[in-house]
N, C-alpha and C positions, 0 to 999 in steps of 0.2 A: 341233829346236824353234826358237822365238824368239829363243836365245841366239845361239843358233847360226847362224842365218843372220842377223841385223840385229847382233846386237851386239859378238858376235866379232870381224868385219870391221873395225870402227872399231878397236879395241885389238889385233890384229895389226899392223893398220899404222902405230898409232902403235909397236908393238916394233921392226919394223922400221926404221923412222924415226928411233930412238933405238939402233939397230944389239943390238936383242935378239931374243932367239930367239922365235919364235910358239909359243902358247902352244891347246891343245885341254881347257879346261877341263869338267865333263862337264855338272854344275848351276850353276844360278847363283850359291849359295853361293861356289865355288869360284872362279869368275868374279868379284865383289865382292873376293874375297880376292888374287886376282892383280892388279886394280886398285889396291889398298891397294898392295901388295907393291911395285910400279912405278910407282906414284906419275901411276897414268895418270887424267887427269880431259878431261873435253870442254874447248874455251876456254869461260873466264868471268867478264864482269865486274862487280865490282861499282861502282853508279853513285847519284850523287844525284838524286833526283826534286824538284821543288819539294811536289808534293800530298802525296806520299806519305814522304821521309824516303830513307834508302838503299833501295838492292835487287838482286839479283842477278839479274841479266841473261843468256840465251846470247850468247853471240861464233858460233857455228854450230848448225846447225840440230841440234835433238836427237830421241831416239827414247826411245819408250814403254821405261820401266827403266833409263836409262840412269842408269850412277853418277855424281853430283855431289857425293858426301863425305860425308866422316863428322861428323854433326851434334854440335857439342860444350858443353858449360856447363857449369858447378859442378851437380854431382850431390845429389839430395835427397829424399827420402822423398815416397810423393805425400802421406801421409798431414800431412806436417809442412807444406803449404803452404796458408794458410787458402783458403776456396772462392772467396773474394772476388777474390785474386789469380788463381786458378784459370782466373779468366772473363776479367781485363782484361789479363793478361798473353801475350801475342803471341808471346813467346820461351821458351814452355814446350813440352819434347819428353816425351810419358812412354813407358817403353818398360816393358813385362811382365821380372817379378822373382818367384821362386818366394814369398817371404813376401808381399810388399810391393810394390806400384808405385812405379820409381824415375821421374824425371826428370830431365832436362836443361836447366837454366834457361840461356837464353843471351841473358838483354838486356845483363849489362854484363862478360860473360866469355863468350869461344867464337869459330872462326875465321869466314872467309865464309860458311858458310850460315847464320849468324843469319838473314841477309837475303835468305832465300827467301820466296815466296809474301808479298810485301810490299803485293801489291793485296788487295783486296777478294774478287777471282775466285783461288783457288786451283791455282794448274796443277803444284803439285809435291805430291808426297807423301811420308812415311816409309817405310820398309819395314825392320821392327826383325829382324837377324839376329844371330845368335849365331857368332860366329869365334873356335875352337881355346875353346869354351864360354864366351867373354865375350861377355855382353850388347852 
């Protein structure tokens, strides 16, 4: 599938590169989790915009799925965050939770990808998995 031919390729060679063993993950799950594990990310920087404020930028060219990290912030009930913030707040992740919708608030806590999708035109998205059953 997909993984497998476009996205494997990049993170083999980056293992090899870093003189580790290539790796034949089956799904993509597992795929996510060996990037975790090795600490393999595409290059990326992050930059100041005058219009817009920070944002994170590729350094090379990327491919549909391709992992850019683990999106992080003080964790929060959705239900505890009034609606009002809901709307104006830019640095809200929410990700599915058996009782409750959790979130990831990351305007004034959280590593570089606070500052994804910093335009107006959205070109990244979430994609909420669960690894070794944490959210």
């Amino acid at each position: 599938g997909y993984t497998e031919r476009f996205l494997l390729p990049k993170l083999n060679s980056y293992l090899l590169e870093n003189n580790q063993d290539p790796v034949a993950p089956k799904t993509y799950v597992e795929y996510i989790t060996k990037c975790i594990s090795c600490n393999y990310l595409p290059r990326l920087d992050v930059q100041w915009t005058p219009e817009r404020g920070w944002g994170l930028f590729a350094a090379e060219e990327l491919l549909l799925f391709d992992f850019l990290g683990v999106y992080t912030g003080r964790l929060h009930f959705l239900d505890d965050i009034p609606t009002e913030e809901r709307l104006k707040n830019a640095y809200l992740c929410t990700f599915p939770a058996k009782e409750k919708g959790l979130v990831a608030n990351a305007e004034s806590h959280g590593n570089y990808t606070r500052f994804v999708n910093h335009d107006e035109t959205h070109n990244i998205f979430c994609i909420h998995l669960n690894i070794n059953k944490v959210p």
